[in-house]
N, C-alpha and C positions, 0 to 999 in steps of 0.2 A: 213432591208427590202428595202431599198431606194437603196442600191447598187445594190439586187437582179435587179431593173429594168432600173440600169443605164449599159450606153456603149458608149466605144472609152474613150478619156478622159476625160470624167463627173465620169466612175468608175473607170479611173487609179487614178483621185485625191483622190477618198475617200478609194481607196484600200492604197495608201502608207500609210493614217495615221489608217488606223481600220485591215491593212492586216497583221500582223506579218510576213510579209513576205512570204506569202501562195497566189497562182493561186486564181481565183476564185472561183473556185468549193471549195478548202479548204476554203476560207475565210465563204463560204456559209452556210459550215459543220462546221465548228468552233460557228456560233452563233447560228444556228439551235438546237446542241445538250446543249447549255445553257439553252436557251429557253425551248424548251423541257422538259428538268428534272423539271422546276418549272412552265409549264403550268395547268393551272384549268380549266379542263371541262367545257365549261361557253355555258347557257341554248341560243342555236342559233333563232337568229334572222329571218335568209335567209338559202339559199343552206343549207336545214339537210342532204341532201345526202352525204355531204363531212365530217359530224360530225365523229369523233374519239369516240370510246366508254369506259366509264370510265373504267381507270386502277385497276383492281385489288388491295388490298390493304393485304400488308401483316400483321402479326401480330403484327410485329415491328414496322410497318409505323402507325397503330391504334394509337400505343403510342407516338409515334414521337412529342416531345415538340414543335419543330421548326415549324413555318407554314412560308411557300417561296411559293408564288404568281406570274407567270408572263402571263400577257393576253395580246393579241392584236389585233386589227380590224381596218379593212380600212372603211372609209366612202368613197364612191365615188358618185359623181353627177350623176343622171339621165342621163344626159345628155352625159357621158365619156364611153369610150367603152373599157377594159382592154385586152390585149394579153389572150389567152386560158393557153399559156405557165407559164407566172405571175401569172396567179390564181390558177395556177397547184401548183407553187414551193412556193405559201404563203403558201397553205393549207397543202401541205406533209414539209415544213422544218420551217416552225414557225407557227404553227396550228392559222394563222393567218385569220379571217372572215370577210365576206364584206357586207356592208348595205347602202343600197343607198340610196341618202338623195336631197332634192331640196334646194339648196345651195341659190337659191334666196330667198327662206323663212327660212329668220336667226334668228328668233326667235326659230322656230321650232328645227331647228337644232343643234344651241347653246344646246337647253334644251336637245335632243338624245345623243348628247357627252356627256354632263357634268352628265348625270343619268349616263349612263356607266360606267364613271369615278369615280364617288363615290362607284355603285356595288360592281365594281374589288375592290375597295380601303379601304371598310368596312367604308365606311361614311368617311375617313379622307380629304379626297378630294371632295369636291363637287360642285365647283367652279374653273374648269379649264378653261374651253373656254369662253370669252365674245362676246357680238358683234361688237365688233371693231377689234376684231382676226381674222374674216371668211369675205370673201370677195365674194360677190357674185359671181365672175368670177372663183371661189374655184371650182378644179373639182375631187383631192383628199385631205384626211386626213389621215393619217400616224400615229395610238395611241398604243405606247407599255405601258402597266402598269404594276409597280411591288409592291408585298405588302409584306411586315414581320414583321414577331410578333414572340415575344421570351420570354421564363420566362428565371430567374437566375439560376442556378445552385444551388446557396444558395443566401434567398431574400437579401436582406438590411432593416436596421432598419426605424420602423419609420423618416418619415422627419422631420427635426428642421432647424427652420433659419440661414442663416448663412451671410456671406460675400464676394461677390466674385468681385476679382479685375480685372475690364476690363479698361478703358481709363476713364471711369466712377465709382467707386467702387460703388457696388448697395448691397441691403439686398434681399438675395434669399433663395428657399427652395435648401436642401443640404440634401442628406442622407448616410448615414456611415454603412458599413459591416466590420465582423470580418471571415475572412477569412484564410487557411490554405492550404500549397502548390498550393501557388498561382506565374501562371507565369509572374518572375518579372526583367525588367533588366534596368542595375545601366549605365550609360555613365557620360560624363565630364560636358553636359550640358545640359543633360536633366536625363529625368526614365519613364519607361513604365510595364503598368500592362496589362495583359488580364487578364478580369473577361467573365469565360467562362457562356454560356446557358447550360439549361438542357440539356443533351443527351453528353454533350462533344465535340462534332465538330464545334460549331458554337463560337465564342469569340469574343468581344468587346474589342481593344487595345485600350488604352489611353497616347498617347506621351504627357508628361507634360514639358516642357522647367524648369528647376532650377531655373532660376532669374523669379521675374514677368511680365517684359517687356522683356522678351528671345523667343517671337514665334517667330518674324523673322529670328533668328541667324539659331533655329533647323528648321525651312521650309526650306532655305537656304542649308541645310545639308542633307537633305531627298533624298534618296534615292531608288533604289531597296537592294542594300550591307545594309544600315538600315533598309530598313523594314525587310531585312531577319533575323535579329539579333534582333531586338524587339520579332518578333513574333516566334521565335527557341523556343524549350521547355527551359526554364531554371527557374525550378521551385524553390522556397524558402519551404525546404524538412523538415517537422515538426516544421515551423518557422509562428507566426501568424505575418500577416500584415492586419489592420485597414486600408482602404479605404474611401474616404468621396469624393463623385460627388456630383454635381446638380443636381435636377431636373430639367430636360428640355425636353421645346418642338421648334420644330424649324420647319419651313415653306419656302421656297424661291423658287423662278418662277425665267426661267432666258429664255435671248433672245438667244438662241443657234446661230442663223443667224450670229451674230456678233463671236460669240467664232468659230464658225467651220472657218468661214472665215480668221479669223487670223490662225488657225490654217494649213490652207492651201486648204482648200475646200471649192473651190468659184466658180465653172462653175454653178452646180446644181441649183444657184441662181440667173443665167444671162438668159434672155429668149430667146435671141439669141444664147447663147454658150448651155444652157443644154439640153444634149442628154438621151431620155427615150425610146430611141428604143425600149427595152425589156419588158419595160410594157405597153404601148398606142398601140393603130392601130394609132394612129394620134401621132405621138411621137415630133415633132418639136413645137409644140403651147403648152405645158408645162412645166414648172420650180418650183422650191419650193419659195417661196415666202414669207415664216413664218414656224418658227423653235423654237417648244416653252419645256422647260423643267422645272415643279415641282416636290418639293420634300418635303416630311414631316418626320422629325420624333421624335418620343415621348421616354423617358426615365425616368422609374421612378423606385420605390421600387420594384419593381414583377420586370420588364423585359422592353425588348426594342418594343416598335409599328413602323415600320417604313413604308413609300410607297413613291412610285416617279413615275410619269407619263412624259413618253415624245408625243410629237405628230412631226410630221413627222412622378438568378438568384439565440448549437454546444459544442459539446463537448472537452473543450480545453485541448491539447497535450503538450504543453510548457509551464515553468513557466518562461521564457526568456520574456524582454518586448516587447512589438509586436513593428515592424518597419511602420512605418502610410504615407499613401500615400496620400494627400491631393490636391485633385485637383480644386483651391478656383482661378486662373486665368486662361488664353487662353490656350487651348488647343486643340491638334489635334485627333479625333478617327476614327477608323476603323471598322465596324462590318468583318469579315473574316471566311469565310465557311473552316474547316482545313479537312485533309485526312490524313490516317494514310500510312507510309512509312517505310518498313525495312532498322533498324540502318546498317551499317558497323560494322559487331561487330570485324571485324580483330584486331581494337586497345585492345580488351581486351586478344588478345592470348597470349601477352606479359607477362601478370597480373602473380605472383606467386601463391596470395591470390585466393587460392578455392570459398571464401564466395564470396568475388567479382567477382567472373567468374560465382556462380552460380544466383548473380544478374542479373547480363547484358544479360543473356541467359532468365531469364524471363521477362527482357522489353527491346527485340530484335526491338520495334517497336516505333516510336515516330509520333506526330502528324505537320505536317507542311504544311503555307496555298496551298489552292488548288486556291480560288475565294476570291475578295475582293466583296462585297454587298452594302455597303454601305459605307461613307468615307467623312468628313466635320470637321470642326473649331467651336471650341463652343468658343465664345467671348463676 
């Protein structure tokens, strides 16, 4: 939304790192139709004339285990005057809403955010803005929230304590599933599981390094060539594997200011260099000033709760002993929204075997990611 109202090179900088290589208008339509698929209706504040009216919900959506959350709303100052254009393109391409706030009453205003914030986030968040965030001279705020929540596919057993080695070995809760065709893949120096959500498209990867002090080696080695090969279908076909995670819950705030900048977007921060032509009538006396990014998320026996605001889961088939994935130090996870894709079935025209020709034709299709969601180090 901040590119939406940048121009000249305030948006070349943040187009090379957020534009996959796309004009702006694609880059625009690129996070619009993100946004979009997992916007919430949210009961308006101001302008109801611009409200969108709730979608339809089909029968399938009724059951839809998966809940993907994404909301967002500009606060701007009484005092600041937006382009007609800008409030055009928040409200048709990120159903983004505006409520205007008196910036010099920062009590008052702290408390308008942070309700919001908790709203969108089901209580998990209720404490994002302080008053040493907001600066009276504040004349926008910038809050995208995302919330999700997921059950398992098949739960996990009650929790029992267990042991898990960080730099610290500590006693933690740990809970264990018995699982079946479950997708799992073997490398030199590490193994990864997805234990998928109800519905099937949605999966939690777990990169576990081999050795116990081995995250650096496989961070070091991470790639897109590896993620594509953890998360490929490669199921363990009628074979149980025992699973045993933490439970955890995780929280962290971070000063984006500092990460975008290294990253290579730093006009937007200079009050002399940033250019807001496309959203102020007064676009020169403008800059971002404060760049803040939290994230929660909960993982237990049912399923995953996650959220993150920025501003700016039996009946046994083997009598084989199940292969046990035990994830007791550092690791890396991914939550990953997957889409289903037709195979190449050409390599099976080769096949002599009828029965194998008449498998591959009934799962012509496989599931592979579409969106990463969420994505962190439990240590």
């Amino acid at each position: 939304m901040i590119f939406t109202g940048a121009d000249a090179d305030t948006a070349n900088e943040i187009a090379k790192i957020i534009g996959k290589n796309k004009e702006r208008e694609g880059i625009i339509e690129y996070y619009s139709a993100f946004l979009k698929k997992y916007h919430n209706t949210i009961k308006e504040v101001e302008d109801e004339k611009y409200s969108a009216p709730k979608p339809k919900k089909s029968k399938k959506e009724k059951f839809d285990p998966i809940n993907i959350v994404a909301a967002n709303r500009l606060f701007i100052s009484d005092k600041s005057k937006l382009l007609d254009l800008f409030v055009k393109e928040m409200h048709e391409k990120f159903n983004g809403h505006f409520q205007q706030l008196d910036f010099t009453n920062t009590d008052l205003s702290v408390s308008t955010i942070n309700n919001y914030v908790c709203e969108e986030t089901k209580g998990k968040i209720d404490k994002f803005f302080t008053n040493e965030d907001l600066d009276k001279r504040t004349t926008l705020i910038v809050l995208n929230v995302v919330y999700f929540m997921a059950n398992w596919a098949t739960k996990f057993q009650p929790r029992h304590e267990g042991t898990f080695y960080s730099e610290i070995p500590r006693k933690t809760d740990m809970m264990t599933g018995n699982f079946y065709d479950l997708n799992y893949t073997n490398s030199k120096d590490w193994h990864a599981i997805g234990i998928p959500y109800r519905g099937g498209k949605t999966c939690m990867y777990i990169v576990l390094p081999k050795e116990k002090n081995g995250l650096e080696k496989v961070m070091q080695s991470m790639d897109h060539k590896m993620f594509m090969k953890f998360t490929k279908e490669n199921f363990l076909a009628d074979a149980k594997i025992d699973v045993t995670i933490p439970v955890f819950e995780i929280s962290d705030r971070y000063d984006l200011c500092n990460i975008l900048s290294q990253m290579g977007i730093r006009q937007m921060f200079h009050k002399s260099e940033a250019n807001f032509s496309r959203m102020f009538k007064d676009p020169h006396r403008h800059f971002v000033n404060k760049a803040i990014h939290m994230a929660t998320i909960k993982v237990d026996e049912n399923g995953t709760e996650a959220t993150a605001a920025t501003s700016f889961g039996m009946m046994p088939r083997s009598a084989a002993p199940p292969k046990k994935f035990v994830a007791n130090h550092l690791f890396i996870y991914f939550i990953v929204k997957l889409e289903t894709k037709e195979k190449n079935i050409e390599a099976f025209e080769t096949k002599t075997d009828n029965k194998l020709k008449e498998d591959a034709e009934e799962n012509i299709d496989e599931l592979v990611p579409k969106e990463i969601l969420f994505a962190g180090i439990y240590c």
